[in-house]
N, CA, C, O and CB atoms as a CASP TS submission, in Angstrom:
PFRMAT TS
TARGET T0000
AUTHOR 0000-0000-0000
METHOD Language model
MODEL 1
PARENT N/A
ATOM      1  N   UNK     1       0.812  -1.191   0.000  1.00  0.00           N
ATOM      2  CA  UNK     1       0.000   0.000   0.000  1.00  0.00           C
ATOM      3  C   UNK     1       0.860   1.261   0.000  1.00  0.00           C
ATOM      4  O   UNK     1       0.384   2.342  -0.347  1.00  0.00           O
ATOM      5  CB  UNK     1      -0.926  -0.005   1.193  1.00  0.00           C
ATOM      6  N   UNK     2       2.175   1.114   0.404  1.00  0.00           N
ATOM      7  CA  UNK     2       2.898   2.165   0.564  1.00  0.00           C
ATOM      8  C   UNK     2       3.448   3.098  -0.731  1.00  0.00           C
ATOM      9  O   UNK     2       3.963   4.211  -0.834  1.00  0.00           O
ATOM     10  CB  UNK     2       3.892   1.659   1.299  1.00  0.00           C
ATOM     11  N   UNK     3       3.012   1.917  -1.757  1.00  0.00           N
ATOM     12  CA  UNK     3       3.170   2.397  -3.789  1.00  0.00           C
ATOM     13  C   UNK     3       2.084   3.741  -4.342  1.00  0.00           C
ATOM     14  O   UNK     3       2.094   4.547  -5.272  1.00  0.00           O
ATOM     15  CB  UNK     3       2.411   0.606  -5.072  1.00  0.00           C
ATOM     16  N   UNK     4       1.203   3.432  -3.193  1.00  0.00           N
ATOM     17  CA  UNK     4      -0.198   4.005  -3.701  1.00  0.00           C
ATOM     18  C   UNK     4      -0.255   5.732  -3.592  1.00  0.00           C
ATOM     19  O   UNK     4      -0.146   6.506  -2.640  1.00  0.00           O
ATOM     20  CB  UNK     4      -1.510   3.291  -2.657  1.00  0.00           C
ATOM     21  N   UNK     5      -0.413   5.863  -4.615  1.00  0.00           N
ATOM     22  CA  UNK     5      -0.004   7.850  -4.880  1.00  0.00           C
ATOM     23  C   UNK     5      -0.908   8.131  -3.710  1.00  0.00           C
ATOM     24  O   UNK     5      -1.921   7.630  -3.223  1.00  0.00           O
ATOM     25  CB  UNK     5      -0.682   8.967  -6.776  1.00  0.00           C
ATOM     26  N   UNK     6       0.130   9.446  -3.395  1.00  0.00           N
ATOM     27  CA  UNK     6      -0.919  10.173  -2.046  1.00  0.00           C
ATOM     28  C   UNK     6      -1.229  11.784  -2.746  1.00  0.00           C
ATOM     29  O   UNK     6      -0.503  12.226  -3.636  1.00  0.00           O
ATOM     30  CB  UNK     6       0.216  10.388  -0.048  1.00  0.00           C
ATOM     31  N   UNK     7      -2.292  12.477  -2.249  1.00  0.00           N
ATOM     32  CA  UNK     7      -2.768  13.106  -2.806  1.00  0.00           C
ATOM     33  C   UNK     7      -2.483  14.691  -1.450  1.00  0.00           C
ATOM     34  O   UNK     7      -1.683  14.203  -0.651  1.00  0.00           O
ATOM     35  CB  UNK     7      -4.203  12.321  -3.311  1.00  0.00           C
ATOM     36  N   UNK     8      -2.653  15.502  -1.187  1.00  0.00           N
ATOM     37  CA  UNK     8      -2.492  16.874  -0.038  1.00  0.00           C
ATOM     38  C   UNK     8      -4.038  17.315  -0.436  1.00  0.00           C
ATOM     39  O   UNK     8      -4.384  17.331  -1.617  1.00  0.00           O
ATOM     40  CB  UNK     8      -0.952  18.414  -0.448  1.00  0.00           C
ATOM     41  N   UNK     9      -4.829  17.626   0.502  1.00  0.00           N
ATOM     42  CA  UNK     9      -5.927  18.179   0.437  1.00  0.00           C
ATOM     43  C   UNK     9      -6.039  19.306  -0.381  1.00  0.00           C
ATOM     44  O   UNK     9      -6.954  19.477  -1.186  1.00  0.00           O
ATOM     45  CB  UNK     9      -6.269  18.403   1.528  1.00  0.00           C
ATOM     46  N   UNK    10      -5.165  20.033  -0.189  1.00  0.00           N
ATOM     47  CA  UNK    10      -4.951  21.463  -1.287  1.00  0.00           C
ATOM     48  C   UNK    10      -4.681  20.949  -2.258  1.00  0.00           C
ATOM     49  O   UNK    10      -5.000  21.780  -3.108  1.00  0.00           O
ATOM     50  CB  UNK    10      -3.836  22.606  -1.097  1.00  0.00           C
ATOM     51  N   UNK    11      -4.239  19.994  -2.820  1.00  0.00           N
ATOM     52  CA  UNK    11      -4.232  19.347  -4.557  1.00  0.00           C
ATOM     53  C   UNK    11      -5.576  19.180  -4.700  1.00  0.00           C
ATOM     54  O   UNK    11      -6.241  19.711  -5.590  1.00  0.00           O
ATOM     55  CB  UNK    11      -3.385  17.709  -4.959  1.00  0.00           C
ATOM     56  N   UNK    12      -6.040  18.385  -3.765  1.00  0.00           N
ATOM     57  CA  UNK    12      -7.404  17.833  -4.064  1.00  0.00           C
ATOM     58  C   UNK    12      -8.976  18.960  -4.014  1.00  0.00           C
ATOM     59  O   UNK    12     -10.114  18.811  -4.457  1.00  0.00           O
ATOM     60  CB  UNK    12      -7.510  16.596  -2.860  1.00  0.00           C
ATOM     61  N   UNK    13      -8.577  19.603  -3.567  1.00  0.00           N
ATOM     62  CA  UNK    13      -9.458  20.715  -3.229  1.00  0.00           C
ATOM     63  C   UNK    13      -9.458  21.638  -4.785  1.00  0.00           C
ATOM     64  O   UNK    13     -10.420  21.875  -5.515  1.00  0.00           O
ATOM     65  CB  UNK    13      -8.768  21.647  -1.722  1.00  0.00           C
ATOM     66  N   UNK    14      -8.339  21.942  -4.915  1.00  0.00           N
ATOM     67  CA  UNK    14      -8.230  22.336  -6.366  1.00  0.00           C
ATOM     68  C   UNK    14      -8.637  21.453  -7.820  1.00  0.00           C
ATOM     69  O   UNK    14      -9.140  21.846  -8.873  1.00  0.00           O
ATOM     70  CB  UNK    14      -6.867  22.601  -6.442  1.00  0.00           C
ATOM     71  N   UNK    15      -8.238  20.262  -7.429  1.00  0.00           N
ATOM     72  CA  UNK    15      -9.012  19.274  -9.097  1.00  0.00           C
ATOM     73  C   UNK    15      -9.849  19.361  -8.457  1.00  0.00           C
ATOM     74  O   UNK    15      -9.746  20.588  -8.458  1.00  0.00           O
ATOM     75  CB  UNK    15      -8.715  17.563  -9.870  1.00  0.00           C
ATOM     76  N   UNK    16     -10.585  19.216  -7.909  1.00  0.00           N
ATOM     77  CA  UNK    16     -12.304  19.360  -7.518  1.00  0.00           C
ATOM     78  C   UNK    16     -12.955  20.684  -8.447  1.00  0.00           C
ATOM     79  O   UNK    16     -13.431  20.894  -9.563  1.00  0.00           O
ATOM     80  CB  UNK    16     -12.548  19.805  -5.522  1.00  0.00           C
ATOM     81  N   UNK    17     -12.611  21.446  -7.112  1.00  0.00           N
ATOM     82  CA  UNK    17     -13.163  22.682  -7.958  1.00  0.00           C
ATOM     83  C   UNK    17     -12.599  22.922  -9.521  1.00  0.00           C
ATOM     84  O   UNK    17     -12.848  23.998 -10.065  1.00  0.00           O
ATOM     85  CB  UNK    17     -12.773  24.034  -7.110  1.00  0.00           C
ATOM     86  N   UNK    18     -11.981  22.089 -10.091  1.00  0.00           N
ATOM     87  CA  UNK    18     -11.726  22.439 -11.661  1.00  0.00           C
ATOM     88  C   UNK    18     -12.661  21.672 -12.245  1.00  0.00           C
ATOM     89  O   UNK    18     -13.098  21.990 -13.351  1.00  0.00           O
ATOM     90  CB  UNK    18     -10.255  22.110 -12.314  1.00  0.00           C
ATOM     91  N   UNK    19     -13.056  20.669 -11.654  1.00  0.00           N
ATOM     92  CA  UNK    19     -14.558  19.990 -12.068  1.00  0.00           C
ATOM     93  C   UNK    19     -14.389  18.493 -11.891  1.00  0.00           C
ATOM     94  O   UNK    19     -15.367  17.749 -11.975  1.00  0.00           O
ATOM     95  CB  UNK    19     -15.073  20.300 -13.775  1.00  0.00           C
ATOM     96  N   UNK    20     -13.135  18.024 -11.643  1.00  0.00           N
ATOM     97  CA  UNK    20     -12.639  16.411 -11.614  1.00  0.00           C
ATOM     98  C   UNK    20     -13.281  15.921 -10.336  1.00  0.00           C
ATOM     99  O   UNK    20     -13.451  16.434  -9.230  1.00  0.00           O
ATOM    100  CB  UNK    20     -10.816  16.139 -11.543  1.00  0.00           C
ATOM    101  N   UNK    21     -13.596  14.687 -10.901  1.00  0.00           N
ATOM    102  CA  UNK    21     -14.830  13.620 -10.188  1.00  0.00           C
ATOM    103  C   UNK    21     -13.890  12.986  -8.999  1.00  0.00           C
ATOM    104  O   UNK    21     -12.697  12.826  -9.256  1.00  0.00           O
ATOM    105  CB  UNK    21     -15.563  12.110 -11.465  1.00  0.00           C
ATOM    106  N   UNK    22     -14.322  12.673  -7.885  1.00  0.00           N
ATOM    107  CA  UNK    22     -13.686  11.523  -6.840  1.00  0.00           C
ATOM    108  C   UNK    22     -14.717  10.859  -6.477  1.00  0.00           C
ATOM    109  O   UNK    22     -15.842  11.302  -6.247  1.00  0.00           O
ATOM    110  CB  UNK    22     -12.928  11.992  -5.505  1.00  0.00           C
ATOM    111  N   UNK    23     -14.214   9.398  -6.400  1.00  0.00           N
ATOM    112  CA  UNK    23     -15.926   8.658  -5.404  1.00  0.00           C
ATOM    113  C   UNK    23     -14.223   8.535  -4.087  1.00  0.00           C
ATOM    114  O   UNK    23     -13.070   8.204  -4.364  1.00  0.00           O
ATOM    115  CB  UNK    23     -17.324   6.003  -6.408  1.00  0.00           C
ATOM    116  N   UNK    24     -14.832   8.963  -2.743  1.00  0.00           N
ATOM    117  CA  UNK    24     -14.787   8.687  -1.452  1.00  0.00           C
ATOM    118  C   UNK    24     -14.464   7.668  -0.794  1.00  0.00           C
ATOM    119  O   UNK    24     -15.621   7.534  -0.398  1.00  0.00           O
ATOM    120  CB  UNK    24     -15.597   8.855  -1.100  1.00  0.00           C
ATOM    121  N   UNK    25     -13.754   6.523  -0.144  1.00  0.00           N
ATOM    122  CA  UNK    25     -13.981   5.240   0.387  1.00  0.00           C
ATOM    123  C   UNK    25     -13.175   5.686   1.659  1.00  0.00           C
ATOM    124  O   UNK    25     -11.992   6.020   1.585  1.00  0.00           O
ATOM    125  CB  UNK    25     -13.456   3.853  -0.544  1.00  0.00           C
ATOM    126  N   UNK    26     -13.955   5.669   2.941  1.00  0.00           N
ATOM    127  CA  UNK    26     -13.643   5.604   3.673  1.00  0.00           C
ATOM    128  C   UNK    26     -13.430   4.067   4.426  1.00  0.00           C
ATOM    129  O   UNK    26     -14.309   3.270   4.750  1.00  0.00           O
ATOM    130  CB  UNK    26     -14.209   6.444   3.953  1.00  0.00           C
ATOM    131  N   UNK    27     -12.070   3.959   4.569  1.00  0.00           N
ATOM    132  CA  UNK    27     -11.777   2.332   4.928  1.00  0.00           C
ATOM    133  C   UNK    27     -11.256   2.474   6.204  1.00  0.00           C
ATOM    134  O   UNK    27     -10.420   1.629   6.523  1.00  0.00           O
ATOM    135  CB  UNK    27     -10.653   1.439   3.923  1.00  0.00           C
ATOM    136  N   UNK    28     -11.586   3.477   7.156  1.00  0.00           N
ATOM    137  CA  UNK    28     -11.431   2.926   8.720  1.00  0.00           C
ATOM    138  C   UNK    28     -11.839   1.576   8.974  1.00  0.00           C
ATOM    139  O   UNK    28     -12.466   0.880   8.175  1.00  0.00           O
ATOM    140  CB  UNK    28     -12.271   3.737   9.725  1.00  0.00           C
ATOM    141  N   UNK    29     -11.444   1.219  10.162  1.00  0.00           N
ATOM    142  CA  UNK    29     -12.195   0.249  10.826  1.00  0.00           C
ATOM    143  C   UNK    29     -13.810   0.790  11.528  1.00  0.00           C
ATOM    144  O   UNK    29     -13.967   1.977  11.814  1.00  0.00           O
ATOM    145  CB  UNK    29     -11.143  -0.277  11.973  1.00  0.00           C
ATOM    146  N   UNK    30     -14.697  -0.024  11.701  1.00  0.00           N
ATOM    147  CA  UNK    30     -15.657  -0.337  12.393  1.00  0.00           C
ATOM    148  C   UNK    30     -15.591   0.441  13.601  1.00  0.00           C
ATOM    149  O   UNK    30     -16.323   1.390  13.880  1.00  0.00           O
ATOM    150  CB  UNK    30     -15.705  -1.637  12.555  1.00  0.00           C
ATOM    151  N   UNK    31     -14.820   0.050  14.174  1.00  0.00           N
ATOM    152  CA  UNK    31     -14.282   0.669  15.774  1.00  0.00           C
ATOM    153  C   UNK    31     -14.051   2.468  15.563  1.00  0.00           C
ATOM    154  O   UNK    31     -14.547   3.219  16.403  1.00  0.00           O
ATOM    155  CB  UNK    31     -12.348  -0.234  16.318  1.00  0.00           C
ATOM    156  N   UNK    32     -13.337   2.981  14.486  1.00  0.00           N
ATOM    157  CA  UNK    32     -13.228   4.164  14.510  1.00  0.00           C
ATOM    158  C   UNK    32     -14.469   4.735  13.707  1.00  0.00           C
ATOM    159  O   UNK    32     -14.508   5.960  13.823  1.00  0.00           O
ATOM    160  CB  UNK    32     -11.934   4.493  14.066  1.00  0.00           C
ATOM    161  N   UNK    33     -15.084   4.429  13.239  1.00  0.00           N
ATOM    162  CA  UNK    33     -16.577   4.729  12.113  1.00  0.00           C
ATOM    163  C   UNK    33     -17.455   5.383  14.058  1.00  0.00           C
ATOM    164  O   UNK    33     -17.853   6.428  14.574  1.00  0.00           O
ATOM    165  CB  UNK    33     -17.720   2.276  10.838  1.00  0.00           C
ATOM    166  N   UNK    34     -17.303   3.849  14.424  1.00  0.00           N
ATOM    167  CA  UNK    34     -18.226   4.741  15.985  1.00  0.00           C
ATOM    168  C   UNK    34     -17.586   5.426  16.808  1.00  0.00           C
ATOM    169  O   UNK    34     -18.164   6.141  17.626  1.00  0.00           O
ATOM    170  CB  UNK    34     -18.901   3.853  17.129  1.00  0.00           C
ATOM    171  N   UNK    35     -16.465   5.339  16.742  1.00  0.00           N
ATOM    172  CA  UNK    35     -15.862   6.447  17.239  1.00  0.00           C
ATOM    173  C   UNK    35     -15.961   7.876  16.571  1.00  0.00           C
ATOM    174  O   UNK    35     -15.476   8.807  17.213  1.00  0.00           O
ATOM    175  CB  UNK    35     -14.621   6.097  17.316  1.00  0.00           C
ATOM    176  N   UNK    36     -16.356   8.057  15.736  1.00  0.00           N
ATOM    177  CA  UNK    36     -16.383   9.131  15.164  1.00  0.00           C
ATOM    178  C   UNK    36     -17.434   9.348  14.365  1.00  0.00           C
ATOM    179  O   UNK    36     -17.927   8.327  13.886  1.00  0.00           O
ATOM    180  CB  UNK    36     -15.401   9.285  14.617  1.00  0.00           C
ATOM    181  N   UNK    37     -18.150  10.832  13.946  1.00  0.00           N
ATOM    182  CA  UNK    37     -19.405  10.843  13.119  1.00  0.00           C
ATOM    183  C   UNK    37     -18.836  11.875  11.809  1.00  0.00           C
ATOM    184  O   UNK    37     -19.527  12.190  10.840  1.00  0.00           O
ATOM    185  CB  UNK    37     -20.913  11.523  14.116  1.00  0.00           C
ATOM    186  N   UNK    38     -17.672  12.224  12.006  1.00  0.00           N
ATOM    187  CA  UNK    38     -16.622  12.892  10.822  1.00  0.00           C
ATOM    188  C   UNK    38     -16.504  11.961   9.347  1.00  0.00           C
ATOM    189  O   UNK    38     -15.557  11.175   9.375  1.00  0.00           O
ATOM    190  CB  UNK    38     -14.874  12.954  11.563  1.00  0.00           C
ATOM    191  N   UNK    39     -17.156  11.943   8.334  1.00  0.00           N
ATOM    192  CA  UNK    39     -17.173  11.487   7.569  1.00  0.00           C
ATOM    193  C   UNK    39     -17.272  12.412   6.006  1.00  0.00           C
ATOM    194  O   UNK    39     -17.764  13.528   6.177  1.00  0.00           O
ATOM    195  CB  UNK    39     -17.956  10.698   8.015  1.00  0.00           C
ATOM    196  N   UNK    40     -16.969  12.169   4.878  1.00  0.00           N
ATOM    197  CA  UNK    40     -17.058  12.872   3.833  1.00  0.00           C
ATOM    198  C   UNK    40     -18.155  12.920   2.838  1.00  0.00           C
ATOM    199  O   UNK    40     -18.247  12.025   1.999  1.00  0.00           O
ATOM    200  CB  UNK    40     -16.137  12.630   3.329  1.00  0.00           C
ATOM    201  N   UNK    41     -19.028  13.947   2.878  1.00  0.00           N
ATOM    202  CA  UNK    41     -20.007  13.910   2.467  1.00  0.00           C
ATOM    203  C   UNK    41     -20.222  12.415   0.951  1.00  0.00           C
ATOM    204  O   UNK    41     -19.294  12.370   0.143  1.00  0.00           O
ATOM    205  CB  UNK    41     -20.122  15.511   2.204  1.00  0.00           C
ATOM    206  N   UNK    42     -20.816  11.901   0.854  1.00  0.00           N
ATOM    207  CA  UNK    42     -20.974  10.674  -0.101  1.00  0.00           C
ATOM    208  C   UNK    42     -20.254   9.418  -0.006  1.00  0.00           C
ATOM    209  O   UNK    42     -20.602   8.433  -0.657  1.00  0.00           O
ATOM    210  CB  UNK    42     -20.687  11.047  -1.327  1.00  0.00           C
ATOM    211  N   UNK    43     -19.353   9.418   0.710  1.00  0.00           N
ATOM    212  CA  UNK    43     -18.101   8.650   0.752  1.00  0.00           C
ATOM    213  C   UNK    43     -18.905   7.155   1.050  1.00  0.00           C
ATOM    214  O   UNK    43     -19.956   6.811   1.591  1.00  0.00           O
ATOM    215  CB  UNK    43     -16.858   9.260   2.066  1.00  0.00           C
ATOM    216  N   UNK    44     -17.743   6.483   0.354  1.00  0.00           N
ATOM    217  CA  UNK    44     -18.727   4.893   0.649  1.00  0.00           C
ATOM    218  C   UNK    44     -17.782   4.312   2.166  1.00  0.00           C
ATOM    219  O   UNK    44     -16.620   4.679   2.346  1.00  0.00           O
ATOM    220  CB  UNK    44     -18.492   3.271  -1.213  1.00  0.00           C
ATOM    221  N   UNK    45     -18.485   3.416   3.109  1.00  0.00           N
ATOM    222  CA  UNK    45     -17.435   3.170   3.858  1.00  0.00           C
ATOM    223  C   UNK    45     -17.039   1.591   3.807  1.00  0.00           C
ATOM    224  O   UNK    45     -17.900   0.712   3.859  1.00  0.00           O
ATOM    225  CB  UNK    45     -17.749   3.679   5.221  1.00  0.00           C
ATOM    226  N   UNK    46     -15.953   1.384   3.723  1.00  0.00           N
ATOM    227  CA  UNK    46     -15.655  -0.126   3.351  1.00  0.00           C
ATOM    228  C   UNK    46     -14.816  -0.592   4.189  1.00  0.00           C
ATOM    229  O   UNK    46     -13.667  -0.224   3.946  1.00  0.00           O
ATOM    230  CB  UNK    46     -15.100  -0.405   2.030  1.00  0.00           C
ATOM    231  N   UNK    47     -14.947  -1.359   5.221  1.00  0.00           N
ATOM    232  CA  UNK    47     -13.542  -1.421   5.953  1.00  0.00           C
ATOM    233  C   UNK    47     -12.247  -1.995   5.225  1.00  0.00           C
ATOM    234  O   UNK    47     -12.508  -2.819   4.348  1.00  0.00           O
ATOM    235  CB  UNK    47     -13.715  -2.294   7.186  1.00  0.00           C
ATOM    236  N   UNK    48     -11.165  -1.769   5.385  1.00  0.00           N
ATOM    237  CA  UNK    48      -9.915  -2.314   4.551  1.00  0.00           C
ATOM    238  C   UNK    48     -10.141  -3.544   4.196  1.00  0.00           C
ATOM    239  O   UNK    48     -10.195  -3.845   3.004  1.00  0.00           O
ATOM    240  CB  UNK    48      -8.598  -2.326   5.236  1.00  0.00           C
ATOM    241  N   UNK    49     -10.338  -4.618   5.364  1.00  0.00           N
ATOM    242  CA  UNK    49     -10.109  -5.786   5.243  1.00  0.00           C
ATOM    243  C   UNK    49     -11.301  -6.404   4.484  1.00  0.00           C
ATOM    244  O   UNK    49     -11.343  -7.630   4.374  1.00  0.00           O
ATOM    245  CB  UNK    49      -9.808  -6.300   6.478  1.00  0.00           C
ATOM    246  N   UNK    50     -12.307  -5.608   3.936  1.00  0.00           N
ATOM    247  CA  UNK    50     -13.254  -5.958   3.047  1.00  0.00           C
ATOM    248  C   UNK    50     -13.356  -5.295   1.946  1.00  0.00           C
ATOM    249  O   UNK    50     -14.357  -5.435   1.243  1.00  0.00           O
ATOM    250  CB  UNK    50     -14.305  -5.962   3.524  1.00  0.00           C
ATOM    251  N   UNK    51     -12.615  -4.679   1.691  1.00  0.00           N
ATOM    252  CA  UNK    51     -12.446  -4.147   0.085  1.00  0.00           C
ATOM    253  C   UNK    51     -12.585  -4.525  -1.132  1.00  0.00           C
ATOM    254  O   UNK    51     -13.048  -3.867  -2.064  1.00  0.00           O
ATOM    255  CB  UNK    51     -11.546  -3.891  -0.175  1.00  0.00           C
ATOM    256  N   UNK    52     -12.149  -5.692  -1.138  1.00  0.00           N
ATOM    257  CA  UNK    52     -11.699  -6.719  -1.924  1.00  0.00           C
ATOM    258  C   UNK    52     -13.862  -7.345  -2.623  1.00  0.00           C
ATOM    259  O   UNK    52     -14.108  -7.427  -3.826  1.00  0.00           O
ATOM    260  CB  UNK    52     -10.405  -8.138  -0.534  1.00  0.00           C
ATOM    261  N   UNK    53     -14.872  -7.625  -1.610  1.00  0.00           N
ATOM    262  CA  UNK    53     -15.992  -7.565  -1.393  1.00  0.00           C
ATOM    263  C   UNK    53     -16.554  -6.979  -1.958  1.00  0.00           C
ATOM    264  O   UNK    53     -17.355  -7.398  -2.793  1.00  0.00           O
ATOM    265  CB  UNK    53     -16.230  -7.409  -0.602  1.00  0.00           C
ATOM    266  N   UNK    54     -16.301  -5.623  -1.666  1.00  0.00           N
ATOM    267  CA  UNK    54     -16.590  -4.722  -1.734  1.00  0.00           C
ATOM    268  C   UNK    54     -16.908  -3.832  -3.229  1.00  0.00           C
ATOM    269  O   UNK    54     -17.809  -3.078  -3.596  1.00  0.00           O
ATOM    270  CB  UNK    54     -15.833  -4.452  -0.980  1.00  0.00           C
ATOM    271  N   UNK    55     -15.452  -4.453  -3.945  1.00  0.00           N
ATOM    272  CA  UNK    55     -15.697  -3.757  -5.125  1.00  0.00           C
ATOM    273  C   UNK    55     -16.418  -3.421  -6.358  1.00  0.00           C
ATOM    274  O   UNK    55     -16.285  -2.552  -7.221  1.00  0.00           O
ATOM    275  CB  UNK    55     -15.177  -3.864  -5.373  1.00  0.00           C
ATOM    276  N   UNK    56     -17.390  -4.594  -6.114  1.00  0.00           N
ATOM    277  CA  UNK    56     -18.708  -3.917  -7.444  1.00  0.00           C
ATOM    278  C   UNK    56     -19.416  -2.481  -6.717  1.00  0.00           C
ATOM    279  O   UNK    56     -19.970  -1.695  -7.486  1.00  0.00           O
ATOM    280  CB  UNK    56     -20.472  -5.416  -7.769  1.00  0.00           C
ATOM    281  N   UNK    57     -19.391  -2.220  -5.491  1.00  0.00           N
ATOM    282  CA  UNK    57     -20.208  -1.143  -5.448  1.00  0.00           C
ATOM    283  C   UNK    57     -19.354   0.232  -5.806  1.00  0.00           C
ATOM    284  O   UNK    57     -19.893   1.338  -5.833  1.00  0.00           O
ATOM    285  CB  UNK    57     -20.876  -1.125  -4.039  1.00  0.00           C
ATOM    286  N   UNK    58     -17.945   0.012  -6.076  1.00  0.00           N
ATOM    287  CA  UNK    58     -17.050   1.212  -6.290  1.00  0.00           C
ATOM    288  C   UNK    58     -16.975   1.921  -7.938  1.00  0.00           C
ATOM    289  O   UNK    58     -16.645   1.322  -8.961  1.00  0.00           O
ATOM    290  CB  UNK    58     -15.518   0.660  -5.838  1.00  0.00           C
ATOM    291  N   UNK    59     -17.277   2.970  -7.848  1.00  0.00           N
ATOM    292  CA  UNK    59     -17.803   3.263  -9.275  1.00  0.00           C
ATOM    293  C   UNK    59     -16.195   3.044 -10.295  1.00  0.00           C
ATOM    294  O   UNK    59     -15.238   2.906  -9.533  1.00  0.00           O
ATOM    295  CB  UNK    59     -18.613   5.198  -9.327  1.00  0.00           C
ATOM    296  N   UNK    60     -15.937   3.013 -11.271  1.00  0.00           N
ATOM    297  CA  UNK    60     -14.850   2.602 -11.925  1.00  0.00           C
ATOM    298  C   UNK    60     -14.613   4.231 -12.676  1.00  0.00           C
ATOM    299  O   UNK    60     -13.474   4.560 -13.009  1.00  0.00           O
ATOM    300  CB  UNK    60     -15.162   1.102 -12.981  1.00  0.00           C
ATOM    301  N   UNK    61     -15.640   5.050 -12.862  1.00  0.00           N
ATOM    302  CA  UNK    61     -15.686   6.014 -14.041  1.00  0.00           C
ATOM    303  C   UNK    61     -14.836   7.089 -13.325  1.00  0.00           C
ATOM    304  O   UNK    61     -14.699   8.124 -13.976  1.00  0.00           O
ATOM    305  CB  UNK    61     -17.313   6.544 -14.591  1.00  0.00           C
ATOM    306  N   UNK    62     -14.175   7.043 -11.984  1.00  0.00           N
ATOM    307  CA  UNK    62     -13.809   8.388 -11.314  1.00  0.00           C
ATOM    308  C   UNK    62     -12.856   8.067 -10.626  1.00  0.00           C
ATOM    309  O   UNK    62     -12.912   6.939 -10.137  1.00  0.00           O
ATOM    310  CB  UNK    62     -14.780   9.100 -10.490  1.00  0.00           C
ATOM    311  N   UNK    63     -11.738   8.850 -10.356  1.00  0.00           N
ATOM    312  CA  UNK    63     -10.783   8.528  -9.478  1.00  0.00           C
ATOM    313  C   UNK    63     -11.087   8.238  -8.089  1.00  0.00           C
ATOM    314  O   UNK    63     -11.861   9.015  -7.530  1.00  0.00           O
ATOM    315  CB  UNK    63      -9.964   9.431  -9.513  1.00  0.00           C
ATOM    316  N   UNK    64     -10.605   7.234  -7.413  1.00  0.00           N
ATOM    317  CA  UNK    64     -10.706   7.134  -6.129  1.00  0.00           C
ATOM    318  C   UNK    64      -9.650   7.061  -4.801  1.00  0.00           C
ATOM    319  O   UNK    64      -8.622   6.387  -4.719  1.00  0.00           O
ATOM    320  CB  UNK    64     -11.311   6.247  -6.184  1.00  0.00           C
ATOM    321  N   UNK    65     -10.330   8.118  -3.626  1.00  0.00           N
ATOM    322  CA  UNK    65      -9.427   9.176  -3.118  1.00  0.00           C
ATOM    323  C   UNK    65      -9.986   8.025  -1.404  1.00  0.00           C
ATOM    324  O   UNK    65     -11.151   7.932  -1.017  1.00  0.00           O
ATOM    325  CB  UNK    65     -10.009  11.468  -3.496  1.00  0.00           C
ATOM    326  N   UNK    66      -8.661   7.279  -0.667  1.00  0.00           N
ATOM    327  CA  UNK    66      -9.275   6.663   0.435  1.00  0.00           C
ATOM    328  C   UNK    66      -8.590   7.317   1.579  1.00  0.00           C
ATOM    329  O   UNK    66      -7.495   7.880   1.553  1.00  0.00           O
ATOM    330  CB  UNK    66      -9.164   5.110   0.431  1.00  0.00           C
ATOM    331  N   UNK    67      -9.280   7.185   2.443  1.00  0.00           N
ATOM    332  CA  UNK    67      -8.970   7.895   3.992  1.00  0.00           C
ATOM    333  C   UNK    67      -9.071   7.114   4.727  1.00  0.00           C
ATOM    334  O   UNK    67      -9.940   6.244   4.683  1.00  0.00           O
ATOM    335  CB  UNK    67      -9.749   8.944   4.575  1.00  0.00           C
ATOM    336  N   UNK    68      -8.322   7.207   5.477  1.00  0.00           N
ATOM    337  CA  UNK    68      -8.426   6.855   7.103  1.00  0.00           C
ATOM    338  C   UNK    68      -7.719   7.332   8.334  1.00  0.00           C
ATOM    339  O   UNK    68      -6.603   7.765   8.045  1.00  0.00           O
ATOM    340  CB  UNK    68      -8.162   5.652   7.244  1.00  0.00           C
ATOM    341  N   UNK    69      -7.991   7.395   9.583  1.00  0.00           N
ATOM    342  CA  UNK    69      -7.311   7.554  10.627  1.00  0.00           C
ATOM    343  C   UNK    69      -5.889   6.684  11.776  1.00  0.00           C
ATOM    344  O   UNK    69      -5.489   7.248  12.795  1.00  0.00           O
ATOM    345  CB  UNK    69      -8.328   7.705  11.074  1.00  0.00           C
TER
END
């Protein structure tokens, strides 16, 4: 995972507002999801270790931008 391009919010804040698409995946764990109600507006939440599951619901047409704590 450590290959995987990282992005600075101020990059991302800017292709946004230029009009470029992101779908969201928030892949905390379970444990931090209730720990917390901080989430990104649309964001899908998938935990890591189910990703893999997970992936027909991840749209393919848009870059995808993942977070966690």
């Amino acid at each position: 995972m450590s290959d995987a391009p990282r992005i600075t919010v101020e990059v991302l804040r800017k292709r946004m507002e230029s009009g470029e698409e992101f779908m969201f995946l928030d892949v905390r764990n379970p444990e931090a999801w209730a720990e917390s109600e901080a989430m990104v507006p649309n964001a899908i939440r998938v935990p890591l270790d189910g990703l893999e599951q997970e992936l027909p619901r991840i749209p393919k047409d848009r870059n995808i931008v993942t977070y966690c704590t």
